[in-house]
DRENDO-1510 file (C-alpha; in Angstrom, 1 decimal, always signed):
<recs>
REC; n; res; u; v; w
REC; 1; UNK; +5.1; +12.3; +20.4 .
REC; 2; UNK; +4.1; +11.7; +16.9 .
REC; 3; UNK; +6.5; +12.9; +14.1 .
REC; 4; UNK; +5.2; +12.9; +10.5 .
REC; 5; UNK; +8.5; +12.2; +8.7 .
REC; 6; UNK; +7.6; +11.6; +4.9 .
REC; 7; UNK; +4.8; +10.8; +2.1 .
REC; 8; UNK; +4.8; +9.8; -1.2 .
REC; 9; UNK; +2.1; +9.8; -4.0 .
REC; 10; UNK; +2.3; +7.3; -6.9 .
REC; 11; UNK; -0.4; +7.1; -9.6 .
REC; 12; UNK; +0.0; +3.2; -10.6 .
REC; 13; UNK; +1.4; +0.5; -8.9 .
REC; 14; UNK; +1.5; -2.9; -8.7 .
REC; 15; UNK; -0.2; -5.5; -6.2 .
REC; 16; UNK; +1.6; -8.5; -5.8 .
REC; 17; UNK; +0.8; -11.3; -3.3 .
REC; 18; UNK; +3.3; -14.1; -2.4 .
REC; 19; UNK; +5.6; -13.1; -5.5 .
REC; 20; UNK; +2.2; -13.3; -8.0 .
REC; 21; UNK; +0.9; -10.3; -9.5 .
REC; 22; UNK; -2.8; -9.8; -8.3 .
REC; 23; UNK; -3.5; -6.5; -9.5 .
REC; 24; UNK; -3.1; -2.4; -10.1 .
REC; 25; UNK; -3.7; +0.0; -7.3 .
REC; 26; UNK; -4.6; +3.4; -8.4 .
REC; 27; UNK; -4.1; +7.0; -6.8 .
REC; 28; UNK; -1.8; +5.7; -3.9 .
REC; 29; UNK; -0.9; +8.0; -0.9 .
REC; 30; UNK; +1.9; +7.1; +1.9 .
REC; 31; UNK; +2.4; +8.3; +5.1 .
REC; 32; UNK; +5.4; +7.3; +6.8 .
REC; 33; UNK; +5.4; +8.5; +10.9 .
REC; 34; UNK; +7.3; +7.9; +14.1 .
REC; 35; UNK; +5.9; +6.9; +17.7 .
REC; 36; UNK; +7.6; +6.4; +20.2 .
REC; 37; UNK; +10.2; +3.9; +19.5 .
REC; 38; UNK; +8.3; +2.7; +15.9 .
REC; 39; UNK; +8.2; +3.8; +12.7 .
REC; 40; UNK; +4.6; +3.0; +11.1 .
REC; 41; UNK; +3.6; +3.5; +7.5 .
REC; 42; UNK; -0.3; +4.2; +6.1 .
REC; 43; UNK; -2.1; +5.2; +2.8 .
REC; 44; UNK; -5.0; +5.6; +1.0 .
REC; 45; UNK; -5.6; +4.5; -2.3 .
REC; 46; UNK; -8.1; +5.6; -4.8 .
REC; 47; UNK; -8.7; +2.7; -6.8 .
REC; 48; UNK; -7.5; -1.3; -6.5 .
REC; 49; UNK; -8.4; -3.4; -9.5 .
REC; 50; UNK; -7.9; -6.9; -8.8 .
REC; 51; UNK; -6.9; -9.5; -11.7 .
REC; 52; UNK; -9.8; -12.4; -9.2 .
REC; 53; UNK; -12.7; -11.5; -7.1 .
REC; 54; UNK; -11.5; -13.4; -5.1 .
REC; 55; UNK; -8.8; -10.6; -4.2 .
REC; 56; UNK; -11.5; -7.5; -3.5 .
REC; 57; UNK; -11.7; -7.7; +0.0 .
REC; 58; UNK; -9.9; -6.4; +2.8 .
REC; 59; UNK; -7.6; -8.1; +5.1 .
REC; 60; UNK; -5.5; -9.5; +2.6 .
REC; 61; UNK; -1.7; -9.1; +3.3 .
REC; 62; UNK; +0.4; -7.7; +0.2 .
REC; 63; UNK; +3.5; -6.0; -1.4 .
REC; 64; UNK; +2.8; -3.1; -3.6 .
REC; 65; UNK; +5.3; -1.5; -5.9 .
REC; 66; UNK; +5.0; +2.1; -7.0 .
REC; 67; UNK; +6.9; +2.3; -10.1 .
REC; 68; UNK; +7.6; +6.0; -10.2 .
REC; 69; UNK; +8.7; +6.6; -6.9 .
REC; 70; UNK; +10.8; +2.9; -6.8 .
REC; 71; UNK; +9.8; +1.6; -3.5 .
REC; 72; UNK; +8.1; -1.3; -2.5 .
REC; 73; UNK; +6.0; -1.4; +0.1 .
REC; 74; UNK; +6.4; -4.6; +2.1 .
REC; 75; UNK; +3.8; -6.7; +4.2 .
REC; 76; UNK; +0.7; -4.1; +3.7 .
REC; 77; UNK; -2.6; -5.4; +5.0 .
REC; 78; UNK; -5.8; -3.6; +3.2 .
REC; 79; UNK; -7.5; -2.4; +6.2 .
REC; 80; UNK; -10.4; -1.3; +4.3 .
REC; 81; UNK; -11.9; -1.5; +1.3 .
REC; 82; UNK; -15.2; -0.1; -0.3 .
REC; 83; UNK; -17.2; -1.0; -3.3 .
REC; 84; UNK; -16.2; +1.1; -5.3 .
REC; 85; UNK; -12.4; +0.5; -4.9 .
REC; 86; UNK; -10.7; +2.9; -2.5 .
REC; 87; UNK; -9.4; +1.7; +0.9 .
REC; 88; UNK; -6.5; +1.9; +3.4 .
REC; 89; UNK; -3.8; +0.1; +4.3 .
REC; 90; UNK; -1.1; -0.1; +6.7 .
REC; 91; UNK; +2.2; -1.5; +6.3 .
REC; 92; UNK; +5.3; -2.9; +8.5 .
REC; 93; UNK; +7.9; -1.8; +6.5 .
REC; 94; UNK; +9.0; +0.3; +2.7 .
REC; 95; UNK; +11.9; -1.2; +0.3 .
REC; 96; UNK; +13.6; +1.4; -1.9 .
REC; 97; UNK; +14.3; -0.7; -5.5 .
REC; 98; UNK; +17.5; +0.2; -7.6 .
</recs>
């Protein structure tokens, strides 16, 4: 059985990759959902603006912070990515920052 449990919009956040900052994420949607024993976590984005090229691809592992909502969203791999900057990710777990 699959239970949707919560989501959260942000407008900005931060991208940060092995504590650097590698860029701004734009438009960002979370899913957080239960399966069976698991809970998973997915979004959408609408824009990622990376700092290098070398950072607009997918498959790279990062931590994004949404500032308004204070939660960090921990391990997220970029899934997908398209040329003009929107993408998925999915992520192992969320942070809530005090």
């Amino acid at each position: 059985m699959i239970r949707i449990e919560r989501t959260c919009t942000s407008f900005r956040a931060t991208v940060i990759q092995e504590g650097e900052e590698i860029g701004t994420m734009e438009g960002i949607y979370l899913t957080q959902w239960f399966l069976k024993t698991r809970y998973h976590f997915t979004g959408t984005f609408i824009r990622f603006m990376p700092s290098d090229e070398r950072f607009n691809r997918s498959g790279l592992t990062v931590d994004i912070y949404l500032h308004d909502q204070n939660v960090i969203v921990k391990d997220a791999l970029i899934d997908w990515l398209s040329d003009s900057g929107n993408g998925t990710f999915r992520a192992r777990r969320i942070e809530s920052v005090i």
